[in-house]
N, C-alpha and C positions, 0 to 999 in steps of 0.2 A: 314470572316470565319463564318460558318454558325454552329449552337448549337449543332447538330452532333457531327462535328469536335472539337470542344471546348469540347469537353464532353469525347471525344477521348483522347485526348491530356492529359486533368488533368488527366484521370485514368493513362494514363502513367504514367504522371510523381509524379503521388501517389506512384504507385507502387514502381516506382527508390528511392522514398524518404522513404520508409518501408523498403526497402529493403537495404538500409545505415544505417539507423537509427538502424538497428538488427545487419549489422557487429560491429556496432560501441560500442551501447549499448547491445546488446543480448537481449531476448525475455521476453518484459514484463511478460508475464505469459508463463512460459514451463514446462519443468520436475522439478522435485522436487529436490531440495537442497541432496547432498549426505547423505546417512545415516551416522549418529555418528556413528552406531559398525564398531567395528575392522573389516577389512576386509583383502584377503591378500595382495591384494596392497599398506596397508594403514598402518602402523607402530602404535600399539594401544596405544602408549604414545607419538605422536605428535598430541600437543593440537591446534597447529594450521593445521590442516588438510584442515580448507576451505578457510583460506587465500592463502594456498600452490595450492588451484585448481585456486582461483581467477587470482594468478599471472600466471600459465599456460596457463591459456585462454587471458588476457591479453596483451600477450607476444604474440600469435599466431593472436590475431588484429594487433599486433604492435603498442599497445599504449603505448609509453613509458616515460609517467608522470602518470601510476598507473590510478584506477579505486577505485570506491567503489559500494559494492552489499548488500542485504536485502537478505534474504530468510525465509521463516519458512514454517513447513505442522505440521497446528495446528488442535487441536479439539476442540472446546468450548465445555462447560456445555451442552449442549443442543444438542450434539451430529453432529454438524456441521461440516463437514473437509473442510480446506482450504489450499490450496498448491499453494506458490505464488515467484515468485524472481524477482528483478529485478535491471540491476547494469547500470553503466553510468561512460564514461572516465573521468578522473579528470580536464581537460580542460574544457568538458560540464559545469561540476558544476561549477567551478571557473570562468568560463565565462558567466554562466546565470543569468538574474535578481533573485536576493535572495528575492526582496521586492515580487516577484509575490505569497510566500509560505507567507507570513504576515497574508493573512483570517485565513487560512488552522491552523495556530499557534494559533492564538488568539481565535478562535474559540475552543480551546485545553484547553486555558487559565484558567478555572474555572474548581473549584473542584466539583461542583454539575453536568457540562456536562461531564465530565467524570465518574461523579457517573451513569450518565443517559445511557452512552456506556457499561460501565461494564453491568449493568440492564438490557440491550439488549443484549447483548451479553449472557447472562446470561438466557433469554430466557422471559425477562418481555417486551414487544413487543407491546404495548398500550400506549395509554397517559392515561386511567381512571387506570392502573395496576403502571402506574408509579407516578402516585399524592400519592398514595397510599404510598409509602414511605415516611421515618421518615425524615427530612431537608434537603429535595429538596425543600422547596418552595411552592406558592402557585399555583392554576390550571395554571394562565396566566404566570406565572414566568418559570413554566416547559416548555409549549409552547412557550417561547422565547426561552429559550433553544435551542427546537428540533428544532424552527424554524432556528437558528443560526447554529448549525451542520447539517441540510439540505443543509440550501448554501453553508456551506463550504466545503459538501461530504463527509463527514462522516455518514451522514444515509441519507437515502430515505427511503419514504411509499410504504410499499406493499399493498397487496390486504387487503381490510376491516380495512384502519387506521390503520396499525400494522406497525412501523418503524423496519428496521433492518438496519443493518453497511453493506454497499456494500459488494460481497467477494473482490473486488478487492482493499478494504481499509482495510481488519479485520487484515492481515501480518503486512502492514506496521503502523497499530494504537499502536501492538506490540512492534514492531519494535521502535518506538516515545517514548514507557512507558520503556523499557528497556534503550535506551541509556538515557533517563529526569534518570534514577536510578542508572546511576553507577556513 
């Protein structure tokens, strides 16, 4: 088969395999999460509102061992909006290596890289604006750090040494500090 054809071939079955992966899971990144106000389809003292949409969509995949989802359309300090959701049938989960999220965790692990997220987040976006704070550590101590939540995708460098939190991680870092809270 000649490289053409082989090149043919994968985008197809890319496509097939994006195209299962959305019925199954639904759209990494789509419309935004339903608004909290009362609306009039929406009974303004059902508190569970967005699990009630979860299982309608769920039911209409016909996955029926349940699903779990993320959403949020946040603004940081710094005036940033991010609008992210993204959910996965409960077979996925309970069938996939858990150990593969172990960086992604441990990297979460320390209170000073979380200090260093927030700070980003926050709109301090340098490593010489970030030594600058009161017990993080010293210059090379912070740069392991950053170096540490780069591999584990929680930031990347932008343009002129200025790290920020992916958009497609800022929901779900949320998402990680609210359920570590309840």
């Amino acid at each position: 088969m000649d490289l053409e054809q082989r090149v043919v071939d994968l985008e197809r079955r890319l496509a097939a395999l994006e195209r299962a992966a959305e019925r199954t899971a639904g759209p990494a990144y789509g419309p935004p999460a339903p608004s909290p106000s009362p609306s009039p389809e929406r009974d303004p003292g059902d508190d569970f509102w967005a699990l009630h949409g979860l299982k309608e969509q769920l039911a209409e995949l016909g996955a029926d061992n349940g699903g779990v989802m993320f959403a949020g359309a946040v603004r940081t300090p710094t005036g940033h909006r991010y609008e992210w959701q993204y959910g996965l049938g409960t077979d996925t989960v309970l069938d996939g290596d858990w150990g593969d999220a172990a960086e992604s965790f441990a990297a979460l692990g320390q209170p000073v890289r979380l200090r260093l997220l927030r700070e980003i987040l926050g709109g301090r976006c340098t490593a010489a604006e970030l030594t600058e704070l009161d017990g993080t550590g010293t210059t090379g101590q912070i740069y392991h750090h950053l170096r540490q939540l780069t591999a584990a995708g929680w930031l990347h460098t932008a343009a002129r040494g200025r790290y920020e939190v992916p958009a497609a991680r800022v929901v779900p870092l949320l998402v990680i500090l609210t359920a570590a809270g309840r």
